[in-house]
N, C-alpha and C positions, 0 to 999 in steps of 0.2 A: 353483534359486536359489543364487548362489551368495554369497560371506561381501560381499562392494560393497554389492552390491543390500540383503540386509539390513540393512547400516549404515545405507542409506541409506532402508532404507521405517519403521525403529525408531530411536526416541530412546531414551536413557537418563534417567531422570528428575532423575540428577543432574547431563547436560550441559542440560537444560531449566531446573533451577534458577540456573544459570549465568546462561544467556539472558537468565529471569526477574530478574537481579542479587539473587536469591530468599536469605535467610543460608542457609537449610536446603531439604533433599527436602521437608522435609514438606508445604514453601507449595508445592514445584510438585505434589505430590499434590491439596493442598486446590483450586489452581489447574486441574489436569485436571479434579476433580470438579466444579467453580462451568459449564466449557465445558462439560463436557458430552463430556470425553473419556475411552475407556475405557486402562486401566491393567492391566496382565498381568505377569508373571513369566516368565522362559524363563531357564536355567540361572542362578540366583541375582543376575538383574540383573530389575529393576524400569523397565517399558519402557510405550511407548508410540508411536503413530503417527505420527511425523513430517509426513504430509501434513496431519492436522489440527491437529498445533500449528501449522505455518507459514500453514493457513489462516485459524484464531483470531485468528492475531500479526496478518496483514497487515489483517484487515477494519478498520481505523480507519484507514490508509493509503488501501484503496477508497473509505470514504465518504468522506474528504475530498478524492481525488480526482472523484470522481463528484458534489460539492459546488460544488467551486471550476470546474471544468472537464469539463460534465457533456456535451458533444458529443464529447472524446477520451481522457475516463477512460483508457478499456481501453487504447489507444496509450502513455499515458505508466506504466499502472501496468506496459506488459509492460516497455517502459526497465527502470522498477524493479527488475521481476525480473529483468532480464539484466545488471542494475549497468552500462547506457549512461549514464552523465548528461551527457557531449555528446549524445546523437541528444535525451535529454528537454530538455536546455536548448533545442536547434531546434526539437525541435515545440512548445515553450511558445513559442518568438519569431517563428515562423514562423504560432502562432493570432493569437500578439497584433498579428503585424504587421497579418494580413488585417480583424480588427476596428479598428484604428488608419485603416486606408484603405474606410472604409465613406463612403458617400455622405453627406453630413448633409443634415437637410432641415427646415429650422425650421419649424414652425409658428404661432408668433406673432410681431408686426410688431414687438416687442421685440430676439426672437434673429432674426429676418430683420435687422434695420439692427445688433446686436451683430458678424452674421456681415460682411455690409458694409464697416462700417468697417475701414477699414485701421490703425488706430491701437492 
């Protein structure tokens, strides 16, 4: 492994306090421990797993995509991840279009003569 890959699979608890707009380490300590994530020591730097801070972070982004847009979630959250926000603004306009041109089909002689009129 070499020094990248480390950076990149370890956080420092005090660029996670950062993150966290946290004043001190301490809240991203107390914060690792409320997730549920573990916390270790390697040459007097106080680290931690980078893949599961960013998965912690992101889970209120899934359920709310998974809420609002529960057929293309995983499409717009991997956008997210890859920082596209034209391809996620198309596939938002690109769902809303095909819902927009849905067949309507009233049911009652109310919204039957609503649709009707032309006025």
């Amino acid at each position: 492994m070499n020094t990248n890959e480390i950076d990149n699979k370890f956080i420092e608890l005090k660029e996670l306090s950062g993150i966290l707009k946290a004043s001190s380490v301490r809240v991203a300590i107390n914060w690792c421990k409320q997730m549920d994530i573990p916390i270790f020591v390697i040459a007097n730097k106080t680290l931690t797993y980078r893949f599961l801070v960013n998965a912690e972070l992101d889970k209120r982004i899934v359920s709310l995509f998974k809420k609002r847009y529960p057929e293309y979630w995983d499409k717009l959250y991997q956008c997210y991840l890859n920082n596209e926000s034209v391809e996620f603004a198309m596939t938002l306009e690109t769902k809303m279009e095909k819902a927009r041109n849905l067949e309507v089909c009233p049911k009652s002689e109310f919204a039957k003569s609503f649709l009707a009129d032309p006025s």
